[in-house]
MIZALUM-13748 format. One record per residue (C-alpha): residue number from 1; residue in three letters; x, y, z. Coordinates in steps of 0.05 Angstrom, whole numbers, plus 5000, padded with zeros to 4 digits. Layout:
// MIZALUM-13748
<r pos="NUM" code="ALA" c1="X" c2="Y" c3="Z"/>
...
END
This chain:
// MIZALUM-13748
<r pos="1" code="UNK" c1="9618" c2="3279" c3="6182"/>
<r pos="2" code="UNK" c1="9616" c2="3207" c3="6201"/>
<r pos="3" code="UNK" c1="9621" c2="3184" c3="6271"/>
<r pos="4" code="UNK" c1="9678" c2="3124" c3="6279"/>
<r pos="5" code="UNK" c1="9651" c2="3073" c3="6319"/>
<r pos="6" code="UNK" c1="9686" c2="3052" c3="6376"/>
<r pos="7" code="UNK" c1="9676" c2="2981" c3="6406"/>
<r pos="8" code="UNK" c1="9651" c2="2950" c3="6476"/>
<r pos="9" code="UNK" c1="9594" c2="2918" c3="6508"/>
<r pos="10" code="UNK" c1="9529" c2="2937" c3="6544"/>
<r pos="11" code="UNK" c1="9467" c2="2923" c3="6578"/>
<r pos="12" code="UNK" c1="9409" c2="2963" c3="6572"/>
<r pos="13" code="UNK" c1="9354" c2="2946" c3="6631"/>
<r pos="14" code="UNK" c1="9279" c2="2953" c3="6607"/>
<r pos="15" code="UNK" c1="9234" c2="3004" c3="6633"/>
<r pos="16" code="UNK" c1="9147" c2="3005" c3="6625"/>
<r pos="17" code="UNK" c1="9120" c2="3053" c3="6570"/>
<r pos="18" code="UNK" c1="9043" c2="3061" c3="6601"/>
<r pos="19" code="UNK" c1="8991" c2="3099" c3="6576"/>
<r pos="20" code="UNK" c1="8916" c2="3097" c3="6606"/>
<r pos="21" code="UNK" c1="8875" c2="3140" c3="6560"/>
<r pos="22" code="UNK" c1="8809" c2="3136" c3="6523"/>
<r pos="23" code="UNK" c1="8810" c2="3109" c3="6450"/>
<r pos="24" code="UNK" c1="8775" c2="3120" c3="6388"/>
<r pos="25" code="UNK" c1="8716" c2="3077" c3="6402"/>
<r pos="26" code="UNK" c1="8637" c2="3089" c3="6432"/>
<r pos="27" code="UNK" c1="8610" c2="3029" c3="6477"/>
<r pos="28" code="UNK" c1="8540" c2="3008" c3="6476"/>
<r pos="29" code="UNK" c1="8530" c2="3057" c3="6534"/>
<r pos="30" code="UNK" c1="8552" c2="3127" c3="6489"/>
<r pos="31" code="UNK" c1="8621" c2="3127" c3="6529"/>
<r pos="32" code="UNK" c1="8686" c2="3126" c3="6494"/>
<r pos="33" code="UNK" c1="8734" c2="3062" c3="6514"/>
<r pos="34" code="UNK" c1="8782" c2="3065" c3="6559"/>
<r pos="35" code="UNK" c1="8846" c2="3018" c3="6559"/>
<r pos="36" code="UNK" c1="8903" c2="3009" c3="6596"/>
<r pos="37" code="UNK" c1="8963" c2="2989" c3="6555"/>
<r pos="38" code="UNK" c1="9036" c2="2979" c3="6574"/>
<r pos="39" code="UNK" c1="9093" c2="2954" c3="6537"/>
<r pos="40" code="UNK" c1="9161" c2="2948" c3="6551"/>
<r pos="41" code="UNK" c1="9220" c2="2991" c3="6528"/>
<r pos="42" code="UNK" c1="9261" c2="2938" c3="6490"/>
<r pos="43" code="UNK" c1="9323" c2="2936" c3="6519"/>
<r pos="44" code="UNK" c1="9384" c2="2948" c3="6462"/>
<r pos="45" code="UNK" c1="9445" c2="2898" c3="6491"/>
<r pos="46" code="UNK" c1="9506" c2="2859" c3="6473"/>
<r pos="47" code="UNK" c1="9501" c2="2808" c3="6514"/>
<r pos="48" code="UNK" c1="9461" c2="2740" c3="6504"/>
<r pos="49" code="UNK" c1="9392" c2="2730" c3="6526"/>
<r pos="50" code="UNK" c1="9386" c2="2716" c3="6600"/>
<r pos="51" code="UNK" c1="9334" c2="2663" c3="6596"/>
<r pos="52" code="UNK" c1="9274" c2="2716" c3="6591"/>
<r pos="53" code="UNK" c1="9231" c2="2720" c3="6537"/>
<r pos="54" code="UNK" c1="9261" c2="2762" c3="6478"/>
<r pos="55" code="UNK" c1="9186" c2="2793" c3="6461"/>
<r pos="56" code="UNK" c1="9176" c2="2859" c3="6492"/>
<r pos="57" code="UNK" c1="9123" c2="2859" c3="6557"/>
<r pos="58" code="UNK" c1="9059" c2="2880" c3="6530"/>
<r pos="59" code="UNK" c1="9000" c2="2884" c3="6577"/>
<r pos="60" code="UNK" c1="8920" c2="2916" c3="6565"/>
<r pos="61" code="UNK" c1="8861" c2="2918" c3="6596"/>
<r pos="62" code="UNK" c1="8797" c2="2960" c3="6593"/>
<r pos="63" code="UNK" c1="8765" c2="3005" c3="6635"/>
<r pos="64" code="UNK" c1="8695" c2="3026" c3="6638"/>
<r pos="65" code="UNK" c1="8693" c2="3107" c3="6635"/>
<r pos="66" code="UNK" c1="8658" c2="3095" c3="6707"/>
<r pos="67" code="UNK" c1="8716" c2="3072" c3="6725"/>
<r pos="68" code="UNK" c1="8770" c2="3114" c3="6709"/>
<r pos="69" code="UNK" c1="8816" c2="3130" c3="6773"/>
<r pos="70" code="UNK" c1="8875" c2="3108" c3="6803"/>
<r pos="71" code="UNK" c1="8854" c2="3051" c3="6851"/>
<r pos="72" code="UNK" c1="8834" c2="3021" c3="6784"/>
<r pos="73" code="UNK" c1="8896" c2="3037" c3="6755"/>
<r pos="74" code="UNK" c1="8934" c2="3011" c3="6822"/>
<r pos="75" code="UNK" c1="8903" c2="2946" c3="6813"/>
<r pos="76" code="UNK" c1="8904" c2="2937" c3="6735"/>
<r pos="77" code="UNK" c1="8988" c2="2951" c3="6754"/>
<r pos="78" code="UNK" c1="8981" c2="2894" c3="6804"/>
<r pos="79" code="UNK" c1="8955" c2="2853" c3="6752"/>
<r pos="80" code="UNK" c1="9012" c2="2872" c3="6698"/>
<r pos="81" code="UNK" c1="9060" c2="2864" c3="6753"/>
<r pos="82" code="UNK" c1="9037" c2="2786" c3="6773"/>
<r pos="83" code="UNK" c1="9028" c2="2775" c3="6696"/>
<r pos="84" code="UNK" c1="9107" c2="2799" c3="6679"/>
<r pos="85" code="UNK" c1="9132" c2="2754" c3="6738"/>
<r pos="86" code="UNK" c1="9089" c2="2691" c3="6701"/>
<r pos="87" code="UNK" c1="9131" c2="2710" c3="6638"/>
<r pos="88" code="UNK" c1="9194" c2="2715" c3="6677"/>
<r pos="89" code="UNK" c1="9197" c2="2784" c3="6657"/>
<r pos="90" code="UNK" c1="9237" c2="2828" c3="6698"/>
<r pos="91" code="UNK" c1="9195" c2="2879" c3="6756"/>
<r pos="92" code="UNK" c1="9204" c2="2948" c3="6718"/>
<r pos="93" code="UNK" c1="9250" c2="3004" c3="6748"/>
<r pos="94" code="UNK" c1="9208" c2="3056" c3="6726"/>
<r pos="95" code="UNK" c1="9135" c2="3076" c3="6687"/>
<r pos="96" code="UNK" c1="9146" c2="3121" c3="6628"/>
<r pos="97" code="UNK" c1="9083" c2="3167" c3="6631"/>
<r pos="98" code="UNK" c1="9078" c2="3215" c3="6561"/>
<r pos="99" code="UNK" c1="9010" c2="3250" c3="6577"/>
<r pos="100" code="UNK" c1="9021" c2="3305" c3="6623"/>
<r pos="101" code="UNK" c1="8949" c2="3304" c3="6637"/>
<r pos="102" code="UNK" c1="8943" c2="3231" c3="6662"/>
<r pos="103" code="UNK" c1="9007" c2="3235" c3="6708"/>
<r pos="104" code="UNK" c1="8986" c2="3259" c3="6770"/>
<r pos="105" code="UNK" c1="8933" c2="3184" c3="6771"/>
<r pos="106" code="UNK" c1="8992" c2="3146" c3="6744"/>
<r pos="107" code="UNK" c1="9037" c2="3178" c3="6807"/>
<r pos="108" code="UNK" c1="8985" c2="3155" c3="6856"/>
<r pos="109" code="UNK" c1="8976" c2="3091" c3="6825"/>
<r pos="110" code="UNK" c1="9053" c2="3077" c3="6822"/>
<r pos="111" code="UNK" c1="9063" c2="3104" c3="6884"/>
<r pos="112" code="UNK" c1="9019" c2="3049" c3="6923"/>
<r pos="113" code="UNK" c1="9053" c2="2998" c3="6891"/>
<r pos="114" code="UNK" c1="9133" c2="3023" c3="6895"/>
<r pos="115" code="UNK" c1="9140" c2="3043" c3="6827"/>
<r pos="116" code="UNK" c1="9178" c2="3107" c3="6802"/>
<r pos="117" code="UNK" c1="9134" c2="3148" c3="6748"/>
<r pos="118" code="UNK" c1="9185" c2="3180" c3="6695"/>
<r pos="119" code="UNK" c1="9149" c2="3231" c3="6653"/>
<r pos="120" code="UNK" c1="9174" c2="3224" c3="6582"/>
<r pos="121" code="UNK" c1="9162" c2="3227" c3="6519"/>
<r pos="122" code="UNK" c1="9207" c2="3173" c3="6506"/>
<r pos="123" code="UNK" c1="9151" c2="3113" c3="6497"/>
<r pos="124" code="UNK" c1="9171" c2="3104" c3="6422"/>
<r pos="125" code="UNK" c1="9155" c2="3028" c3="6435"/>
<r pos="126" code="UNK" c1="9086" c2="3045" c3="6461"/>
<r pos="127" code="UNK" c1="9068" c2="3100" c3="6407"/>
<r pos="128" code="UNK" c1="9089" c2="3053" c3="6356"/>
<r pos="129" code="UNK" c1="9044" c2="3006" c3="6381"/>
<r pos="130" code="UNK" c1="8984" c2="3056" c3="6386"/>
<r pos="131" code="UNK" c1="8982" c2="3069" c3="6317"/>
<r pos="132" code="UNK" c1="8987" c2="3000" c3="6299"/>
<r pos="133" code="UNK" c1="8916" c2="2990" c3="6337"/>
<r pos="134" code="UNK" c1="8890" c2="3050" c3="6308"/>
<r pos="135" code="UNK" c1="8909" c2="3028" c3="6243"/>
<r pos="136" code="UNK" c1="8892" c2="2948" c3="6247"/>
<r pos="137" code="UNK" c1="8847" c2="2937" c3="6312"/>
<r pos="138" code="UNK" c1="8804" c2="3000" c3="6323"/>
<r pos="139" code="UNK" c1="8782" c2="3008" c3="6254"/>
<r pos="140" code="UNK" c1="8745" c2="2943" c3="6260"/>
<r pos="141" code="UNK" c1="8717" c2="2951" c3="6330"/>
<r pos="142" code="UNK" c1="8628" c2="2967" c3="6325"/>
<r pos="143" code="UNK" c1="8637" c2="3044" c3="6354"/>
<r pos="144" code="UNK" c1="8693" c2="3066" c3="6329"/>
<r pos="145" code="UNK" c1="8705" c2="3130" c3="6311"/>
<r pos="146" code="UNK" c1="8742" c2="3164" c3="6256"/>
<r pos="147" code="UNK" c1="8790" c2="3219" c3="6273"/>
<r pos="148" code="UNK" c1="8872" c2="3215" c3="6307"/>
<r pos="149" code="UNK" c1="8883" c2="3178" c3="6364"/>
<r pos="150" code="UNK" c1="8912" c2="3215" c3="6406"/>
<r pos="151" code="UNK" c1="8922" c2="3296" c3="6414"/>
<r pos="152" code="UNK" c1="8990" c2="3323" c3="6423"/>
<r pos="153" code="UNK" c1="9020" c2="3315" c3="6491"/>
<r pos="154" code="UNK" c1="9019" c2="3392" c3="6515"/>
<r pos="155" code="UNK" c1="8966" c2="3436" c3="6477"/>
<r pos="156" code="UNK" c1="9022" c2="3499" c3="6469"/>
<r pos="157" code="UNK" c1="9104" c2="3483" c3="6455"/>
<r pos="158" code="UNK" c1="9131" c2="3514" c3="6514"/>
<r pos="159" code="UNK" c1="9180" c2="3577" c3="6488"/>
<r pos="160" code="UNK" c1="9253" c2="3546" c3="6477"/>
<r pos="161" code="UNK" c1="9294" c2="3562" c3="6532"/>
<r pos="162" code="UNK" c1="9374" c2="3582" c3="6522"/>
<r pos="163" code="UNK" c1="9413" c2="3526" c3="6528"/>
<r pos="164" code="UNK" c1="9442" c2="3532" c3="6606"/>
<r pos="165" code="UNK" c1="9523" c2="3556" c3="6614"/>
<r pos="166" code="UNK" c1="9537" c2="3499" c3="6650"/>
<r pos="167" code="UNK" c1="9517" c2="3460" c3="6603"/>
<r pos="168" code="UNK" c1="9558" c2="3491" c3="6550"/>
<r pos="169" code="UNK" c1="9617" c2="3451" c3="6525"/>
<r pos="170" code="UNK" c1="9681" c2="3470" c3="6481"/>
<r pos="171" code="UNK" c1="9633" c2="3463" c3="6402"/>
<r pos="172" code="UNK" c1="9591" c2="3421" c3="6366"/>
<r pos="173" code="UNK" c1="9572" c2="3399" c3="6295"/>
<r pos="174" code="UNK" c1="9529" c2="3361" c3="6244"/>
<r pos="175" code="UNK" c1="9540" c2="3283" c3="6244"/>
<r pos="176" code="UNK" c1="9500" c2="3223" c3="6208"/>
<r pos="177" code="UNK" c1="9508" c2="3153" c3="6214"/>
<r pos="178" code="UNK" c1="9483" c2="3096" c3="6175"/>
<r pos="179" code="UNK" c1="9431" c2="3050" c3="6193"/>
<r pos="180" code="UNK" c1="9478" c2="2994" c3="6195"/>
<r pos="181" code="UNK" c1="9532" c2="3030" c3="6250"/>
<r pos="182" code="UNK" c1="9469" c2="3042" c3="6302"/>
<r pos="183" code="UNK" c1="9444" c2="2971" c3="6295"/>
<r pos="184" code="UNK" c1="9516" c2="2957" c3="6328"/>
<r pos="185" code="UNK" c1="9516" c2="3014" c3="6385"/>
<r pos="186" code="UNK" c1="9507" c2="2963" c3="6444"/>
<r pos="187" code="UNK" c1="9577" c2="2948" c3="6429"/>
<r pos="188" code="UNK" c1="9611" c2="3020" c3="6432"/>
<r pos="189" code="UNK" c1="9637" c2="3052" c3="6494"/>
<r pos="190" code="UNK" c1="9579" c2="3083" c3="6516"/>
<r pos="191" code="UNK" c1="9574" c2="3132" c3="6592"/>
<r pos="192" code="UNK" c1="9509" c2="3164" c3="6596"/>
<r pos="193" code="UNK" c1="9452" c2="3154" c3="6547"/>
<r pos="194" code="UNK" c1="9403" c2="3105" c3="6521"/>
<r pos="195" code="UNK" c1="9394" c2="3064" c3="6447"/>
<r pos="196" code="UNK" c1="9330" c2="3042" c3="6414"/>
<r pos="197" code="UNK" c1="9322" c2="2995" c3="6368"/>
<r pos="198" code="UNK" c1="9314" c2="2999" c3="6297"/>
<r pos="199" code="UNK" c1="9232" c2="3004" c3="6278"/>
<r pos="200" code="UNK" c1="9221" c2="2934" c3="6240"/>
<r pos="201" code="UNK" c1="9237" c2="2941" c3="6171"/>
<r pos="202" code="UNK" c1="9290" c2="3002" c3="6176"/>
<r pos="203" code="UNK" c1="9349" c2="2948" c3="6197"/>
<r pos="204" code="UNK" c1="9346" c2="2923" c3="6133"/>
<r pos="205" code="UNK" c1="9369" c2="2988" c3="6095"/>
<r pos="206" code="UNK" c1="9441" c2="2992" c3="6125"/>
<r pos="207" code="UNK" c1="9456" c2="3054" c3="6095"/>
<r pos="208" code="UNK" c1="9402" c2="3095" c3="6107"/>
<r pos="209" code="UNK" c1="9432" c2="3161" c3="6139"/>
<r pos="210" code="UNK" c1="9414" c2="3176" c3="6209"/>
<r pos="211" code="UNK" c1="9419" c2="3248" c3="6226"/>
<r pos="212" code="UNK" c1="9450" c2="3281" c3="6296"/>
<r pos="213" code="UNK" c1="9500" c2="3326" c3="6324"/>
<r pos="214" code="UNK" c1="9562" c2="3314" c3="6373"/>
<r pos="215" code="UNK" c1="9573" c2="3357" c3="6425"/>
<r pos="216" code="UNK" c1="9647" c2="3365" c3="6454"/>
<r pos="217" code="UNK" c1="9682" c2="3384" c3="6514"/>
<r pos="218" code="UNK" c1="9744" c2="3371" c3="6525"/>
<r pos="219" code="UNK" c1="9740" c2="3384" c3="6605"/>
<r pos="220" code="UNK" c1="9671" c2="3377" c3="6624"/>
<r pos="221" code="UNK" c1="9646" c2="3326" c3="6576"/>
<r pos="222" code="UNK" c1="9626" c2="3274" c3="6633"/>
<r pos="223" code="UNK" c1="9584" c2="3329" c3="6665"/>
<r pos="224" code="UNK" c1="9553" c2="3351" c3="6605"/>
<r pos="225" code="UNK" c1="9526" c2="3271" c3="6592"/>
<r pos="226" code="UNK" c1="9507" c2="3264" c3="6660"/>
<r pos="227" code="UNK" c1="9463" c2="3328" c3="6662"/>
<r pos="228" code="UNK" c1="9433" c2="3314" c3="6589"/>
<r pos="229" code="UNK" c1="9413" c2="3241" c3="6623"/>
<r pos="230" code="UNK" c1="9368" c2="3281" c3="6666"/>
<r pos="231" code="UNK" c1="9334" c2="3310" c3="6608"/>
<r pos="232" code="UNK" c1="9295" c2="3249" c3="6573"/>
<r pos="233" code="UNK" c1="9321" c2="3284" c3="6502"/>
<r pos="234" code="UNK" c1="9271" c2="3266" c3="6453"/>
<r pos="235" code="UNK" c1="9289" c2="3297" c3="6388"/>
<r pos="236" code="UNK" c1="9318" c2="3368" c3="6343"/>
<r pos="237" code="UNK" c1="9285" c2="3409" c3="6308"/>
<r pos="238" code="UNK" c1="9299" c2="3466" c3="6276"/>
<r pos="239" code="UNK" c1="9254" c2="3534" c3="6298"/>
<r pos="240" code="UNK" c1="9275" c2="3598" c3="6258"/>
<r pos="241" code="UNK" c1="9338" c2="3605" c3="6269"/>
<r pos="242" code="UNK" c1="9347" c2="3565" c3="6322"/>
<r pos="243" code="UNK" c1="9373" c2="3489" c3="6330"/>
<r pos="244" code="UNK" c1="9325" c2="3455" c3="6392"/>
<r pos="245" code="UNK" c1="9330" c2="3399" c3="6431"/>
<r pos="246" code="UNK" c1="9261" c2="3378" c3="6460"/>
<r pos="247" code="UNK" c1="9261" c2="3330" c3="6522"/>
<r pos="248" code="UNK" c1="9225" c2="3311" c3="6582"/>
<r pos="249" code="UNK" c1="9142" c2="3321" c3="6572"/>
<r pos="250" code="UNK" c1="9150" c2="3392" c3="6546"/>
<r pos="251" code="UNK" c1="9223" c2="3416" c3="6559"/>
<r pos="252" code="UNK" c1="9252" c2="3461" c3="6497"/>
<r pos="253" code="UNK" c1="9324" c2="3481" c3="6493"/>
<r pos="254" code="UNK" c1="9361" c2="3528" c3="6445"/>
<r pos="255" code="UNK" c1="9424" c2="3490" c3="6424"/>
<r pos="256" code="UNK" c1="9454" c2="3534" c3="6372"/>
<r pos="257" code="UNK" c1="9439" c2="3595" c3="6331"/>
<r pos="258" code="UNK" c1="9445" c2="3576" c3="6262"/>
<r pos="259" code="UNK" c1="9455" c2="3622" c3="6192"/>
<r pos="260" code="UNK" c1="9393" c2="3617" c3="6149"/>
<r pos="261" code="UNK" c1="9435" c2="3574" c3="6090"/>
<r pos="262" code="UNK" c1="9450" c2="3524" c3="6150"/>
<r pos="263" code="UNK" c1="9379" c2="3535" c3="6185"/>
<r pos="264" code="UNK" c1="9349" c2="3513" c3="6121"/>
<r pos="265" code="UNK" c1="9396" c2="3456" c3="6099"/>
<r pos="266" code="UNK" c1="9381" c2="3428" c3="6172"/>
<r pos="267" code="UNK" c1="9313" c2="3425" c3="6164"/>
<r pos="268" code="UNK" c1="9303" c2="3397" c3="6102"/>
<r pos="269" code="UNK" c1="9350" c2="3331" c3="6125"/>
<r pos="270" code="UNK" c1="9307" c2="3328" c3="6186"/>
<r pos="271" code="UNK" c1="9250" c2="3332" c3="6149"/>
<r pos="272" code="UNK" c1="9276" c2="3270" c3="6106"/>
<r pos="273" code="UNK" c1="9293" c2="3244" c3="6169"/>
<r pos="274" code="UNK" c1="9232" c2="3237" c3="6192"/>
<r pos="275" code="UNK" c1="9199" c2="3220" c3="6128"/>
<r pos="276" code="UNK" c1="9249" c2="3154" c3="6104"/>
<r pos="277" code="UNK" c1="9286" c2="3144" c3="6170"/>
<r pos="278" code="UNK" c1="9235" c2="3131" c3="6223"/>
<r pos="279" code="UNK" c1="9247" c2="3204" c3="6243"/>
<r pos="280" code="UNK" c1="9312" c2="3164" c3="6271"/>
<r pos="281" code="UNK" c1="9370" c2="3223" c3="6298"/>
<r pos="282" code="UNK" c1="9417" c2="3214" c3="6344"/>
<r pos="283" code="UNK" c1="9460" c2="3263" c3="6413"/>
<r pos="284" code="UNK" c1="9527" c2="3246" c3="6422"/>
<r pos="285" code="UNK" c1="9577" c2="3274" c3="6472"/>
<r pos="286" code="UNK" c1="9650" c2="3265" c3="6472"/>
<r pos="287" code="UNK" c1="9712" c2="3298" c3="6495"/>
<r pos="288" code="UNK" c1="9742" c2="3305" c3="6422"/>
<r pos="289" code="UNK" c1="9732" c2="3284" c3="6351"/>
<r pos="290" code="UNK" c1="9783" c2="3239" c3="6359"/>
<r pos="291" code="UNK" c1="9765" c2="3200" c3="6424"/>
<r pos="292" code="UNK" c1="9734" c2="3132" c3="6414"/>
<r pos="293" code="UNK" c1="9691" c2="3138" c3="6479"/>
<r pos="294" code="UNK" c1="9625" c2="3174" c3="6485"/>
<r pos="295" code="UNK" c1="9607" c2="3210" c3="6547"/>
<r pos="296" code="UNK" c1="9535" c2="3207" c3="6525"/>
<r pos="297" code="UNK" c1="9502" c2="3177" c3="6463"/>
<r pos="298" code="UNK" c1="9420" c2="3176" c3="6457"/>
<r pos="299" code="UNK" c1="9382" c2="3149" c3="6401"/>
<r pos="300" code="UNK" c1="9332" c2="3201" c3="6383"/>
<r pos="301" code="UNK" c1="9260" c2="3199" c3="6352"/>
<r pos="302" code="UNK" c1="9221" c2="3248" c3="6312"/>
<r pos="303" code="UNK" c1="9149" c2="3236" c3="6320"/>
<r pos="304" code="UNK" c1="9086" c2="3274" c3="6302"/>
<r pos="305" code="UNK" c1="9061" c2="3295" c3="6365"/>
<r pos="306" code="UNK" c1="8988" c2="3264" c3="6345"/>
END
């Protein structure tokens, strides 16, 4: 089934991706690197520029291992703070944190300079940029060494969790989209949720088939968005039987119970998914099939997890 696309406008406000975190790479003194990197959460919108530059913040710096805590994190923030106001970049709402194991010395950091820490695993922008220094910069540094960047996010998946009751709505089903209908979603009538933009080089295949699902409730459909915005949802996946929804840094959620035919028919288009569409997918809630308004909509990613 095809989603119709509904038309309207939006603004999207940019939040920090950060990740502070060793990398592939021995200094002179047998200590691995550590960097700082940050990068802006390109914001998906309508409307014209504002005058801002249209390249995503990025901001890095390297740490000595010596170094590693958060008054040197606090003041490397400073730094990408005073460096974003130089750019006329806008003073970031929030820090995306993905490694559970670094949050507690990005909190502190954050918290001495006013900033909320959102732990996520919604820093697409910043993983994307990860493995293009693994793959381009690293490589080349004297040091480096061979091997993934960086280990999954939790060492165990969490058991998936039944999806809560008041969270249930009326149904759902299967959905895709083509490439060319989500390069246009900062126009639809969108409540909750939260778009991405297309990874350079998939805009360019408009039909490429996104997959997702659409939730519906024909009462509650407004609550349902609002308490999925809570989640960070990050991506499906299909675990025996059961249709998932990860989120947050390591929430799992059972959506559905599916028959093996449709169990295996769903993972073999995620699979494709994630293989020739940027692991693209996409959440939508609405009140019916028929209404042009979604409650909810989020843009979905399915990474590896190293």
């Amino acid at each position: 089934m095809t989603v119709s696309v509904p038309a309207s406008t939006g603004l999207q406000e940019a939040d920090w991706e950060v990740d502070y975190y060793s990398r592939p790479v021995m200094e002179p003194d047998g200590r691995k690197r550590w960097e700082l990197l940050i990068c802006a959460t390109p914001p998906v919108t309508a409307e014209p520029s504002s005058g801002a530059s249209d390249a995503p913040f990025r901001f890095e710096k390297r740490c000595a291992a010596a170094s590693v805590n958060s008054q040197w994190l606090r003041e490397a923030l400073a730094e990408a703070l005073a460096q974003a106001e130089r750019e006329r970049q806008p003073r970031p709402r929030r820090l995306r944190c993905w490694r559970s194991s670094m949050r507690p010395m990005v909190q502190r950091a954050a918290d001495a300079l006013g900033l909320v820490v959102l732990p996520s695993r919604r820093c697409f922008t910043l993983i994307d940029w990860l493995r293009e220094r693994e793959r381009a910069l690293y490589p080349l540094e004297e040091g480096y060494l061979a091997g993934p960047l960086a280990p999954p996010p939790q060492p165990q998946r969490p058991v998936a969790l039944p999806w809560p009751e008041v969270a249930r709505g009326d149904r759902w089903s299967w959905a895709t989209l083509p490439a060319s209908a989500l390069a246009e979603a900062a126009e639809w009538s969108i409540g909750f949720g939260e778009l991405l933009r297309l990874p350079a080089g998939f805009a360019a295949q408009a039909q490429a088939p996104v997959p997702g699902i659409r939730l519906f409730s024909r009462g509650r459909a407004l609550a349902l968005a609002g308490w999925l915005a809570g989640l960070e949802p990050v991506r499906l996946e299909v675990e025996g039987g059961q249709l998932v929804l990860e989120a947050g840094l390591d929430d799992r959620w059972r959506l559905a119970t599916l028959t093996p035919p449709e169990a295996a028919a769903a993972s073999e288009v995620l699979s494709w998914a994630r293989r020739d569409s940027a692991g693209l997918q996409f959440l939508a809630v609405q009140a019916s099939e028929r209404d042009t308004h979604f409650e909810g909509f989020w843009m979905l990613r399915d990474l590896p997890d190293d």
